[in-house]
C-alpha positions in Angstrom: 9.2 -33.3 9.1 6.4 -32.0 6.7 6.8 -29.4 4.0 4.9 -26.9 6.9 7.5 -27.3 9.3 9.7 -24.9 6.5 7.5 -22.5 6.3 8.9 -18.8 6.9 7.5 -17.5 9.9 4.9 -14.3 9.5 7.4 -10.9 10.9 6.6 -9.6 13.8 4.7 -6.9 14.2 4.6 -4.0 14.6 7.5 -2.8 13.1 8.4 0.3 11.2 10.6 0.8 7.6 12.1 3.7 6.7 11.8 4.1 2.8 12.5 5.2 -0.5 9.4 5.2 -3.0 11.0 5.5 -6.7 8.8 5.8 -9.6 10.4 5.4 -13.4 8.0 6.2 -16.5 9.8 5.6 -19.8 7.2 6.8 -22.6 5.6 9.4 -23.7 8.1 11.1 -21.5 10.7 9.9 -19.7 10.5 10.6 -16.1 12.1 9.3 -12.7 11.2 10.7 -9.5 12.1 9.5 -5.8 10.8 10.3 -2.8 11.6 8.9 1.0 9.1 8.0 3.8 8.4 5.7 6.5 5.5 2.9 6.2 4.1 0.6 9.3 3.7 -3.0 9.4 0.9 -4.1 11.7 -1.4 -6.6 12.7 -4.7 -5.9 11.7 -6.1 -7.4 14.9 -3.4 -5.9 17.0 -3.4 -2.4 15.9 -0.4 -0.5 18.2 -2.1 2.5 19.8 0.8 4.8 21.2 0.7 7.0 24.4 -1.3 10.0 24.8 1.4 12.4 23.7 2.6 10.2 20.6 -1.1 9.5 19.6 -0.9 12.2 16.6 1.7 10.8 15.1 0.1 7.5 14.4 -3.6 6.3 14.0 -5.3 3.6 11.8 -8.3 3.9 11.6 -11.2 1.7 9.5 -12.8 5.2 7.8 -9.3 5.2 5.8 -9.8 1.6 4.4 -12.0 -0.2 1.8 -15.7 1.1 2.3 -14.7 3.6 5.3 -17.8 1.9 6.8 -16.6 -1.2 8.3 -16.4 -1.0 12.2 -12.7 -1.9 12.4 -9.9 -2.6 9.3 -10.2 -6.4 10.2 -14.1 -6.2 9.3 -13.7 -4.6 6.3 -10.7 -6.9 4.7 -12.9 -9.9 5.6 -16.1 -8.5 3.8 -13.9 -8.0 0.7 -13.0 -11.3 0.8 -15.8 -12.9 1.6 -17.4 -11.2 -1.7 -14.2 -13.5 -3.6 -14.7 -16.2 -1.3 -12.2 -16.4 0.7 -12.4 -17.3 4.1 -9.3 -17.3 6.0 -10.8 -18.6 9.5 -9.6 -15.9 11.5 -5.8 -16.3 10.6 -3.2 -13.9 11.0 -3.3 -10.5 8.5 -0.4 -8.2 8.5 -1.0 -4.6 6.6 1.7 -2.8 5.3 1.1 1.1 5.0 1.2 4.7 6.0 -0.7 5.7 9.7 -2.9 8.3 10.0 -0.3 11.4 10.5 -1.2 14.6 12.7 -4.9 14.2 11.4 -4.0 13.3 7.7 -3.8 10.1 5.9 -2.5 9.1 2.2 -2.1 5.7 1.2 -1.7 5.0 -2.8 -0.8 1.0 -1.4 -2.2 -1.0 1.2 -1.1 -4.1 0.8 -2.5 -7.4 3.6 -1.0 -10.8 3.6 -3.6 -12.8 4.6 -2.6 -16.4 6.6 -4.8 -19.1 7.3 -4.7 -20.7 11.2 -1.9 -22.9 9.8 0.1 -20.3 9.0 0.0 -20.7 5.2 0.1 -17.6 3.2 -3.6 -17.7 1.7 -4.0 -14.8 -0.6 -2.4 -11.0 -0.1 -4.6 -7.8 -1.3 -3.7 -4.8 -2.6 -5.8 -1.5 -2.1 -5.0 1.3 -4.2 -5.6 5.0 -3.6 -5.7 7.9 -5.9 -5.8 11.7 -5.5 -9.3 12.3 -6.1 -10.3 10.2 -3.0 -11.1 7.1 -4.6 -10.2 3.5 -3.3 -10.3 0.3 -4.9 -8.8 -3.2 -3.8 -7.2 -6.2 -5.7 -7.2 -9.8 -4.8 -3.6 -11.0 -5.4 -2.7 -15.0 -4.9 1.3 -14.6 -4.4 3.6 -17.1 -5.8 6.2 -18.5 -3.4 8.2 -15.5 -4.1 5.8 -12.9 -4.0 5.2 -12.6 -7.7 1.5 -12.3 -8.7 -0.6 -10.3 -11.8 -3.7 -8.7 -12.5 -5.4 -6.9 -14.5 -5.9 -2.7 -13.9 -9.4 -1.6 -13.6 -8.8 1.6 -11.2 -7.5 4.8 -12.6 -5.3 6.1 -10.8 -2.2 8.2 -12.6 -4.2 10.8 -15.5 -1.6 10.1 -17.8 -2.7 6.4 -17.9 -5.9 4.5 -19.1 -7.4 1.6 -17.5 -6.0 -0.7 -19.3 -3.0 -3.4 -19.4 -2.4 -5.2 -16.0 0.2 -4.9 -13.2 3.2 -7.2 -12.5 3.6 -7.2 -8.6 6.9 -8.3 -6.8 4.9 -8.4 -3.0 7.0 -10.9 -0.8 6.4 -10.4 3.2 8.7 -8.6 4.3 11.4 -9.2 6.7 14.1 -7.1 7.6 14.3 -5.6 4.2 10.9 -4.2 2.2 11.6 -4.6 -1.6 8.2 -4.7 -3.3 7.9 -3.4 -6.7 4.7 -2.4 -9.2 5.1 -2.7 -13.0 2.5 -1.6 -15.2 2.2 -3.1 -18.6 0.1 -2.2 -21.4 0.4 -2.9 -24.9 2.6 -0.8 -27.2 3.6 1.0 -24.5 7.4 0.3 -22.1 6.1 -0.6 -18.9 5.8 1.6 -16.0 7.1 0.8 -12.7 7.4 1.8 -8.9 9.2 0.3 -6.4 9.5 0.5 -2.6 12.3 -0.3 -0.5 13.4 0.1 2.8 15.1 -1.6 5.9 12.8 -2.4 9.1 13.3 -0.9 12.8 11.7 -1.7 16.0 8.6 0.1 16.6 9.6 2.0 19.5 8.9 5.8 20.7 12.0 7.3 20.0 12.5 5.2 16.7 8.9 6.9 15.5 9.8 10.4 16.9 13.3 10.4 14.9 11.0 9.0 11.5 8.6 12.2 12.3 11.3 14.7 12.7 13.7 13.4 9.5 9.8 13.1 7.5 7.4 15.3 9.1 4.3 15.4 7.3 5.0 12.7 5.9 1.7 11.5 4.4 0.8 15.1 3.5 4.2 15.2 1.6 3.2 12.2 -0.5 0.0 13.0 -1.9 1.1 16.8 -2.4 4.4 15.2 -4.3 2.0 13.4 -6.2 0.3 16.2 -7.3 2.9 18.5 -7.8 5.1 16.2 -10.5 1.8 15.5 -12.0 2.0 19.1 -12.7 5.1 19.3 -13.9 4.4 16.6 -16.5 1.4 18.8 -17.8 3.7 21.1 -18.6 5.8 18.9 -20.6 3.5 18.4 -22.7 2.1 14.5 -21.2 -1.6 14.2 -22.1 -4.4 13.2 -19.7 -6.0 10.7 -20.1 -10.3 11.2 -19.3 -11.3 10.1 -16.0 -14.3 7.2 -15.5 -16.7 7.7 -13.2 -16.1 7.4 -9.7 -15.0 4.5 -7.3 -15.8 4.6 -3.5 -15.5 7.5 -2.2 -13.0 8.7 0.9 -14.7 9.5 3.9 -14.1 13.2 4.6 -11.5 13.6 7.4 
């Protein structure tokens, strides 16, 4: 037997994982929120398109990823990679993240695992969204239990400055989600968000039952987002200025 013949298996798709998103910043102000969702995992080259009448509740579509140009999700990771050249040979790439939602879409992380046609974990990517419709993507390269680094060059929160690095805890994930993002920079405690969550078949009345506990449940992110942001103004949390823009999101 050969070290390959160990390898973990890639999960099967699709599936979905109900969720609880925390977020804990320690300095200037302390400040914890939590907030519960559902996310999708997916095959980027077997994208689940529902019935007719459950169509609404769950789209992906490529204008919400990378460029927005790209003619499917697919086409678009494997331009981004090929500009870090990466080739992965058209193995397998599963996409963890929110679906387009009764016409609206928020995603603050994509993340892809990207395998090669042996099945070997290759590389994983990141792809951050902010508020002000801006997108930008990290090449990660995983350890063997989804630790990996790099360093921030996307603003995203106003209360932070591009700089430091994140610390990502991004293993595959199988029936339980657990990823975690901690953002260090120096002189300051670090801030982190985790995810975590429990997978369930990706079945009609499974995704009804997820829409009716969470309706609106991309909507309810970004506007969550914006609202504690708020509420940290007026404690007192400076901004920090805003560089010029990334890509832009493709209006909806």
């Amino acid at each position: 037997m050969t070290a390959s013949d160990h390898k973990p298996a890639p999960p099967g798709t699709p599936a979905l994982y109900p969720c609880t998103i925390t977020h804990l910043r320690r300095a200037p102000r302390r400040y914890a929120l939590r907030h519960r969702t559902y996310v999708w995992l997916v095959d980027v080259d077997r994208l689940p398109v529902l019935s007719r009448p459950l169509r609404p509740l769950a789209r992906f579509r490529a204008r919400d990823h990378f460029t927005g140009r790209a003619p499917s999700i697919r086409a678009a990771l494997d331009a981004f990679l090929a500009e870090h050249g990466v080739d992965l040979h058209g193995g397998r790439v599963l996409m963890l993240g929110h679906a387009r939602t009764l016409g609206h879409v928020f995603n603050p992380l994509t993340v892809y695992w990207c395998y090669g046609p042996d099945g070997d974990l290759r590389c994983a990517v990141a792809e951050v969204h902010n508020t002000y419709g801006e997108r930008h993507a990290y090449l990660l390269h995983p350890d063997t239990t989804g630790n990996a680094t790099a360093a921030k060059d996307f603003y995203v929160s106003p209360f932070n400055p591009v700089d430091g690095h994140y610390e990502m805890r991004i293993p595959p994930p199988d029936e339980r989600l657990r990823m975690s993002v901690r953002l260090r920079r120096p002189g300051c405690p670090p801030f982190t968000a985790a995810v975590h969550g429990r997978r369930c078949e990706a079945t009609a009345p499974a995704l009804l039952r997820l829409a009716l506990l969470r309706p609106w449940s991309t909507l309810r992110v970004s506007a969550a987002i914006r609202f504690h942001g708020i509420r940290l103004i007026l404690r007192g949390l400076p901004v920090q200025p805003r560089p010029g823009r990334r890509t832009p999101k493709r209006a909806s």
